[in-house]
C-alpha positions as CSV (number, residue, x, y, z in Angstrom):
1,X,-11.3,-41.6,-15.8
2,X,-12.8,-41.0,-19.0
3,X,-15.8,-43.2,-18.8
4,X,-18.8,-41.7,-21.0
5,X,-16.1,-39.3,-22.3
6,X,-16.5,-38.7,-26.4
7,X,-13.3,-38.4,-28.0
8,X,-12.2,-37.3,-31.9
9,X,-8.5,-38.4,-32.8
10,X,-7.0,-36.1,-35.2
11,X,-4.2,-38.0,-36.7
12,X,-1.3,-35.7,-38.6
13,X,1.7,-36.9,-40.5
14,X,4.7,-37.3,-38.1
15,X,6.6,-40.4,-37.7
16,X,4.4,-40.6,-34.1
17,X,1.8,-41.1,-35.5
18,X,2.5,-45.2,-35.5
19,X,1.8,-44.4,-31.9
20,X,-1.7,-43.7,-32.5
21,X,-3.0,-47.1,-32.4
22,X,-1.9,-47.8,-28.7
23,X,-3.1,-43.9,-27.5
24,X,-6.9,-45.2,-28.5
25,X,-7.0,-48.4,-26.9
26,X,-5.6,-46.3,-23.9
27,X,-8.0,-43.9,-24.0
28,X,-10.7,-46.8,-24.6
29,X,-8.9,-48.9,-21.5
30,X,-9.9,-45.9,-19.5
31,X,-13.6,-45.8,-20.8
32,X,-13.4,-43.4,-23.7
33,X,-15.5,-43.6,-26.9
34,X,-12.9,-42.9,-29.8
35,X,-13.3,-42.1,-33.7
36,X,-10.9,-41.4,-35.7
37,X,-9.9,-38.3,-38.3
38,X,-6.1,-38.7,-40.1
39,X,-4.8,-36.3,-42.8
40,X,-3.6,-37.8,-46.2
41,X,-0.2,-37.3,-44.6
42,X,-0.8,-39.6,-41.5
43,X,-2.3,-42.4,-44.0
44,X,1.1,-42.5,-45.5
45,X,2.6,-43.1,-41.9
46,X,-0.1,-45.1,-40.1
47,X,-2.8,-47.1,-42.1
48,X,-6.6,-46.2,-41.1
49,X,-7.8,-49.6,-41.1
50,X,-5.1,-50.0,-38.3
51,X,-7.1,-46.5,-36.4
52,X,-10.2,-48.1,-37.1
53,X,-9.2,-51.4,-35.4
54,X,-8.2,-49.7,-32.4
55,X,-11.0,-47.2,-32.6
56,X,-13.5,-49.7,-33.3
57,X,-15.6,-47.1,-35.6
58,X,-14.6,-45.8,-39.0
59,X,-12.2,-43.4,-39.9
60,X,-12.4,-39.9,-41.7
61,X,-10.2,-39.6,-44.5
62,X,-11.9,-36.7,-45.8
63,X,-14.7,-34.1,-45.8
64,X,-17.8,-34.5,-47.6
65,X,-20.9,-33.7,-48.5
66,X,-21.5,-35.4,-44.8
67,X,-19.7,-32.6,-43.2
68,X,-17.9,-34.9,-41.0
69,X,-16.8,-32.2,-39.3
70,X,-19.7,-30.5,-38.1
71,X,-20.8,-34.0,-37.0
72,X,-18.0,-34.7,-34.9
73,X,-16.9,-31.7,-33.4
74,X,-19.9,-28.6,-34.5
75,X,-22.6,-27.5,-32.7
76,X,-24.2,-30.5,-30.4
77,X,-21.6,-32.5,-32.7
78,X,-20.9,-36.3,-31.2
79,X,-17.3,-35.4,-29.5
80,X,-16.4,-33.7,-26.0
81,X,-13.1,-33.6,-26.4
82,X,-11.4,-33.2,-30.2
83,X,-7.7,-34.7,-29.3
84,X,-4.6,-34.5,-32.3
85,X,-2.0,-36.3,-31.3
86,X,0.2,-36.3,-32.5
87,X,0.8,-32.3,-34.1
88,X,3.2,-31.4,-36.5
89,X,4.5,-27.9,-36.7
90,X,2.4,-27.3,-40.0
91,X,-0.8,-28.9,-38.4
92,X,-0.2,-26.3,-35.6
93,X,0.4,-23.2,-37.8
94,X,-2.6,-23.9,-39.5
95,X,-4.7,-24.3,-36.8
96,X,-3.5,-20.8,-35.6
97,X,-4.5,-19.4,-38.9
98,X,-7.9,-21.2,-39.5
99,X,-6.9,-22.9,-42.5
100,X,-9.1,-26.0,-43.2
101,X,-7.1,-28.0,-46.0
102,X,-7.4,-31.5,-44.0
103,X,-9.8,-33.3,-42.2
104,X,-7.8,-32.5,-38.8
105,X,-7.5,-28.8,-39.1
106,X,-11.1,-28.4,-40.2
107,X,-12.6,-30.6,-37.6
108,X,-9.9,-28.0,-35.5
109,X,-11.3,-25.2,-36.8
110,X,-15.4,-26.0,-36.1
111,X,-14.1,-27.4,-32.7
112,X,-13.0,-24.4,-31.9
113,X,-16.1,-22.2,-33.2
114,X,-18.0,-24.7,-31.1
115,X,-16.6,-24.5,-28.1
116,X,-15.6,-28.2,-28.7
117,X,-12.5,-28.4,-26.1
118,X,-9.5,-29.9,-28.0
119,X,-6.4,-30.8,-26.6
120,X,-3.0,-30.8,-29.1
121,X,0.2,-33.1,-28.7
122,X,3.0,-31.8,-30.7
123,X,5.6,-33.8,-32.2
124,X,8.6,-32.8,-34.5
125,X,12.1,-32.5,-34.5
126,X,13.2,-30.3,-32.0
127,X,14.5,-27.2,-34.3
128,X,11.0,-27.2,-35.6
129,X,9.4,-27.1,-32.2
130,X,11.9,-24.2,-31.3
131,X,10.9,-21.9,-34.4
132,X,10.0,-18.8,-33.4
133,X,6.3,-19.2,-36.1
134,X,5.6,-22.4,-34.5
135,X,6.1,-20.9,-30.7
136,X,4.1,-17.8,-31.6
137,X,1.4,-20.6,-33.1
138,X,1.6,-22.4,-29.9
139,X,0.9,-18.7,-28.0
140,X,-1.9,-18.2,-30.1
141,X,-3.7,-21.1,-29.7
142,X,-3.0,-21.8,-26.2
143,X,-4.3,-18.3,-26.0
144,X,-7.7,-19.8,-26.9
145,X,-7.8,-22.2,-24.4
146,X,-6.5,-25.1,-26.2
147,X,-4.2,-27.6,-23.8
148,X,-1.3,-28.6,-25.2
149,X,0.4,-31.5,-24.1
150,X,4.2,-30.8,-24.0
151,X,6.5,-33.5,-25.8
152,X,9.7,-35.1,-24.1
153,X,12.7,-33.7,-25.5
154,X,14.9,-36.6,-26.3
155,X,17.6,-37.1,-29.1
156,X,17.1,-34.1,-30.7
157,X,13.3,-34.5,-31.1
158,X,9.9,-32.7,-29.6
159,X,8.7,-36.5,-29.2
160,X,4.9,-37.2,-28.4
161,X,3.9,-37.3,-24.8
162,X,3.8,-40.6,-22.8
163,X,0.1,-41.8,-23.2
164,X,-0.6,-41.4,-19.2
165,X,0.0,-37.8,-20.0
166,X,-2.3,-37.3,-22.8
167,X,-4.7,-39.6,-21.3
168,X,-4.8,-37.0,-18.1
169,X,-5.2,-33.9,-20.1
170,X,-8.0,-34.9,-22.0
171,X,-10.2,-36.2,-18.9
172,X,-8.8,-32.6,-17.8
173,X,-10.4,-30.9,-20.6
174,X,-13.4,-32.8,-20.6
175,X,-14.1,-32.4,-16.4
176,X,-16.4,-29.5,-15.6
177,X,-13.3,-28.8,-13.3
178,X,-14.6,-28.1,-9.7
179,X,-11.0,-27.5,-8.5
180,X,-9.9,-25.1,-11.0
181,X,-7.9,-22.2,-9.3
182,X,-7.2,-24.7,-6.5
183,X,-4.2,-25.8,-5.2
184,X,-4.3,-29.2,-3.5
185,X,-0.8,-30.8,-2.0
186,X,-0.7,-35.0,-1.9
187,X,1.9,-36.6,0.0
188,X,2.5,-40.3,-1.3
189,X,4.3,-43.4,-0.5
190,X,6.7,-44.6,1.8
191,X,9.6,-42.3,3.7
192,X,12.8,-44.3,4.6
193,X,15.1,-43.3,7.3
194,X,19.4,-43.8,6.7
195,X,20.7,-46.3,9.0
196,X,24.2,-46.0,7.2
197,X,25.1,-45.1,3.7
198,X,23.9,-48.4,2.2
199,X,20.8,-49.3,4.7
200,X,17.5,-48.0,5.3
201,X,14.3,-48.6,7.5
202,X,11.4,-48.0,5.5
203,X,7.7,-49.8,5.0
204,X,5.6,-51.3,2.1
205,X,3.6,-48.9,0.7
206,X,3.8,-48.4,-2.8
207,X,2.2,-44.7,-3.2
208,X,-0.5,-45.7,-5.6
209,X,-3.1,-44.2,-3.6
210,X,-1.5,-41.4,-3.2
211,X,-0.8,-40.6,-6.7
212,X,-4.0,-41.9,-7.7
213,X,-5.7,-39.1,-5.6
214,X,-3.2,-36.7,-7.4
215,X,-4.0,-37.6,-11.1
216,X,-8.2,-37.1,-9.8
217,X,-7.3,-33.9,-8.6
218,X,-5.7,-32.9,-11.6
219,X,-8.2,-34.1,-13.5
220,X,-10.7,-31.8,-12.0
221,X,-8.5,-28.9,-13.0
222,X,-6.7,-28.4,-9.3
223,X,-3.0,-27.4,-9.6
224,X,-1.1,-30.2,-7.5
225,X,1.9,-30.8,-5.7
226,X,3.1,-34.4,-5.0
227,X,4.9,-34.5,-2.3
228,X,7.1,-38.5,-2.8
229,X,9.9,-40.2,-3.1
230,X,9.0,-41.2,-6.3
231,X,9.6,-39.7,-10.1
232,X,8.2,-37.0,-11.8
233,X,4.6,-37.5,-13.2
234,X,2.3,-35.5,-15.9
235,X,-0.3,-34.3,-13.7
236,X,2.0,-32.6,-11.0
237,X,4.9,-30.8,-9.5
238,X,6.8,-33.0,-7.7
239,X,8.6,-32.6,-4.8
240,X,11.2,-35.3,-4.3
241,X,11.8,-36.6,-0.9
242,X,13.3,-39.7,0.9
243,X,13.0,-39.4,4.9
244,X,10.5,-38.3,7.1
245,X,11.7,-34.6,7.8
246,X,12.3,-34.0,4.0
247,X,8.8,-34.8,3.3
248,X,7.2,-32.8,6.4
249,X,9.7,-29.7,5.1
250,X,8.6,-29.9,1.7
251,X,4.7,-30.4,2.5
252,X,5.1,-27.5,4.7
253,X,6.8,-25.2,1.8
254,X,4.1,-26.4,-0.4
255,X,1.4,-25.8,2.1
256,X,1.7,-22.3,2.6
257,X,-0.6,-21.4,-0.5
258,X,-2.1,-24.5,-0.2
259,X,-6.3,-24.9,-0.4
260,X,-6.3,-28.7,0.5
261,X,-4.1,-31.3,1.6
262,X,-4.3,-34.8,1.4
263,X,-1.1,-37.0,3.6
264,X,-1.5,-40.3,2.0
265,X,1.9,-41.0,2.1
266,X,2.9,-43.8,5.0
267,X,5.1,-41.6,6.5
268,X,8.0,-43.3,9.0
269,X,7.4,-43.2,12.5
270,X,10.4,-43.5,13.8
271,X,14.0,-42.2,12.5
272,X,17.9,-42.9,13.7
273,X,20.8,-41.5,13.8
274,X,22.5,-42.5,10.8
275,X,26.3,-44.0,10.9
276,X,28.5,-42.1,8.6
277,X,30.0,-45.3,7.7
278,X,28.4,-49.1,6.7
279,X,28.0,-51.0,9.7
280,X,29.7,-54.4,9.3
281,X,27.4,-56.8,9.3
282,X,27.7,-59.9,11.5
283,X,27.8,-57.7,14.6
284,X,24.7,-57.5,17.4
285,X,23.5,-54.5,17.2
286,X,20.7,-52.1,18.8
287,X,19.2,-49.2,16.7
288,X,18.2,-46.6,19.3
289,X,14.8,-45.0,17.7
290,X,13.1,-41.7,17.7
291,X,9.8,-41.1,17.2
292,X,9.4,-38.7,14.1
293,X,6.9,-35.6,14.1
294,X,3.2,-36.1,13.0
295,X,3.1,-34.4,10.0
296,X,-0.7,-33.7,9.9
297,X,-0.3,-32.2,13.7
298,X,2.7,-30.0,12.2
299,X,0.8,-28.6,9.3
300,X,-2.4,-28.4,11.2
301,X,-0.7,-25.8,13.8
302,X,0.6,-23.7,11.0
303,X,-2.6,-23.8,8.8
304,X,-5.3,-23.8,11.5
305,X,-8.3,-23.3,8.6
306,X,-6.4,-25.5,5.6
307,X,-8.7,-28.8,4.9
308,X,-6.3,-31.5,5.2
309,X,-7.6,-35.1,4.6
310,X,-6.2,-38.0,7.0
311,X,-4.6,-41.8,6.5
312,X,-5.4,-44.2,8.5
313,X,-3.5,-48.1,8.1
314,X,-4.4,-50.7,10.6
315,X,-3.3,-54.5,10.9
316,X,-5.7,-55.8,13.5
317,X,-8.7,-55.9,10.2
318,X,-11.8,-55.3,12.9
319,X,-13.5,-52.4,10.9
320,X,-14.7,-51.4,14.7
321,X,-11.3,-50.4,15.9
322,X,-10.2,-49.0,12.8
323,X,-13.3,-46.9,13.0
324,X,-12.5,-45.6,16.5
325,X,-8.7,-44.8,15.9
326,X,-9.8,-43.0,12.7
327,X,-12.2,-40.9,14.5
328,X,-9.3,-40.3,17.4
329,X,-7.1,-38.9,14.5
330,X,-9.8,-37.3,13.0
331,X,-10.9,-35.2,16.1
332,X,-7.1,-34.6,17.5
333,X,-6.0,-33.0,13.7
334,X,-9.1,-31.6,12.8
335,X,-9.2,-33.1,9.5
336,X,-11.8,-32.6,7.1
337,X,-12.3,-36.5,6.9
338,X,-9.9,-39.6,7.3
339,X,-9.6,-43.0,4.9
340,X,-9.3,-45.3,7.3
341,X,-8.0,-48.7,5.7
342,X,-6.4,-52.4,6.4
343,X,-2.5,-52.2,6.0
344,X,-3.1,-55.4,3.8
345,X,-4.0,-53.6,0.9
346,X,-0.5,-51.9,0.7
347,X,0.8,-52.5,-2.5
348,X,-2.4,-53.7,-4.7
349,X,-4.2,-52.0,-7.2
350,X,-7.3,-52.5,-5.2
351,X,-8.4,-51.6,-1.4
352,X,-10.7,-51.6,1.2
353,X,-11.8,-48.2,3.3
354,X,-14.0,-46.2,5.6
355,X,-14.3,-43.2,4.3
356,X,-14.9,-41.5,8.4
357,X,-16.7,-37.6,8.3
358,X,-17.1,-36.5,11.8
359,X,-21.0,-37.6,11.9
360,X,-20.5,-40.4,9.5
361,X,-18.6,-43.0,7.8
362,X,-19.0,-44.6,4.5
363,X,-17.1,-47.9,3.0
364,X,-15.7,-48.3,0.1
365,X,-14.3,-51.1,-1.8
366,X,-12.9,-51.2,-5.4
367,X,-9.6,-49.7,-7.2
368,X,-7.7,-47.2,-6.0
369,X,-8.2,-45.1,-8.7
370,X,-11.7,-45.3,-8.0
371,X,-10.9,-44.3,-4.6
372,X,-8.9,-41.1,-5.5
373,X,-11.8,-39.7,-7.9
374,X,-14.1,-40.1,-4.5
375,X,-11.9,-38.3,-2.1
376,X,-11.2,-35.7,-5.1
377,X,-15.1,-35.3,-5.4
378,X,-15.0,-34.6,-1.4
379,X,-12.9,-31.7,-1.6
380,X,-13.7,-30.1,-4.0
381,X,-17.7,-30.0,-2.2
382,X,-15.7,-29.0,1.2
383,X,-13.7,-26.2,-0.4
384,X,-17.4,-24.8,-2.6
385,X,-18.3,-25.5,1.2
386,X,-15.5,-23.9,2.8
387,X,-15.3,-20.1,1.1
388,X,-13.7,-18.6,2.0
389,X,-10.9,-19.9,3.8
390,X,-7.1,-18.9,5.0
């Protein structure tokens, strides 16, 4: 996500800041190059040996006759992205109103004359976060283009974001962001269909692809909406679902401004009529199924011009006659392309496709992750492709 990504730490002095350590080896774990900048404040919280460990690289405590600052984040300086997390309300304030008196809000303050993109994580108590100076600082800056990172409120506190978040926004801010003004629409995961209150009929997948292509799209600046029955996530609006007809309701509401959709969700093919009560078990019993609508057909009839990428899952793992029933899909929907896979990879990290176009196909093996950022970079060349579009 972040590979060959340059990114500058500003450290500031909130209790988060013992944090710090695990955001860089994150944001190295997902290939970034990180060096560190801490206030005098932060050094009190978070040692910068401990920054430099994680970092790798030294640590700037303060500004001199090197101008650091103009190194890191000036003119051609080393970083793409100039990341503080976390922010305290006077960090903020003061990045509103250019003062320099720290390494942080001067490396802030040339980022932004640079055109540097910097990305801010705020943590403080939550009174602080809700006074009206720092909200108006928050305005301000935003106003600039800075991303800001909204904190969980818990306990009484603005805490930091969750790492995945941060993580997200600054591969956002350092993508030249094909998708931006975009919406795209992922569906993800498994439905399940009520037998009785207590019972279900549901299948294996574990929506990591689906979310995977959601974070990619994100990343290249698309709004998204994740359609799953799943929890809420950083890099999307989610729309929670359980069944079948929930999800093909929702993906229609959400496709109806929608520039893209991608159904990677494995959606159920058959439903029942539920029993308002638990069936006692011990009993024969025969479940009388009904075959659920395609979803891609459904959507495909109401947005005749909408690029919707397909899912294909096969057991029988010949690549020939997952090839053919991918194109069958592919030609029947009009989809922009299908990902044609083995049902086998349900559930892992990794997996094994054909990427099928309607002239070609193209295989792909590696993470999922992986997979999303190649499917993202596919729509985003349809839809430059595609305008405009309905």
């Amino acid at each position: 996500m972040l590979e060959g990504v340059n990114v500058a730490l500003g450290v500031t002095g909130s209790i988060a800041a013992v944090k710090t350590v695990e955001l860089a080896h994150e944001l190295r774990r997902r290939g970034a190059d990180v060096r560190g900048v801490m206030t005098d404040s932060a050094r009190g919280i978070v040692h910068p040996w401990a920054i430099e460990f994680a970092t790798d690289d030294d640590v700037v405590t303060e500004i001199t006759g090197s101008v650091e600052h103009v190194d890191l984040c000036g003119y051609d300086g080393w970083a793409d992205v100039f990341l503080v997390a976390p922010a305290t309300a006077n960090t903020v304030g003061k990045i509103a109103g250019a003062v320099d008196d720290t390494p942080v809000t001067t490396c802030a303050t040339t980022a932004l004359g640079a055109d540097t993109p910097v990305v801010i994580a705020p943590a403080m108590h939550e009174p602080m976060y809700d006074h009206p100076g720092v909200l108006e600082a928050i305005d301000t800056v935003s106003s600039w283009g800075v991303e800001f990172v909204d904190p969980r409120i818990e306990e009484g506190k603005a805490k930091i974001a969750r790492e995945e978040a941060i993580v997200c926004d600054v591969a956002r801010a350092a993508s030249d962001r094909p998708l931006e003004g975009n919406h795209v629409v992922v569906t993800s995961g498994a439905t399940s269909e009520s037998i009785d209150p207590v019972r279900v009929l549901t299948n294996r997948s574990s929506g990591r692809m689906g979310r995977a292509v959601a974070r990619a799209c994100y990343v290249r600046g698309a709004d998204v909406t994740l359609v799953h029955d799943g929890d809420e996530v950083p890099y999307a609006n989610v729309r929670a679902v359980e069944s079948a007809a929930e999800m093909l309701a929702a993906t229609r509401d959400a496709c109806a401004d929608a520039d893209a959709l991608v159904s990677a969700a494995a959606i159920g093919d058959y439903t029942v009529e539920a029993s308002a009560e638990k069936i006692r078990s011990g009993q024969d019993l025969t479940l009388e199924l009904e075959p659920t609508p395609k979803l891609i057909d459904e959507i495909r009839d109401e947005r005749p011009a909408v690029p919707i990428v397909g899912f294909k899952a096969e057991t029988s793992g010949d690549e020939r006659s997952m090839l053919e029933r991918a194109r069958e899909t592919l030609e029947r929907a009009d989809l922009a392309f299908v990902v044609a896979n083995d049902a086998s990879v349900m559930g892992s990290d990794r997996t094994r496709t054909l990427l099928v176009h309607e002239n070609d196909a193209a295989r792909y093996e590696g993470t999922k992750a992986g997979l999303g950022d190649e499917i993202a970079d596919s729509i985003a060349a349809i839809l430059t492709d595609d305008m405009p579009r309905n």
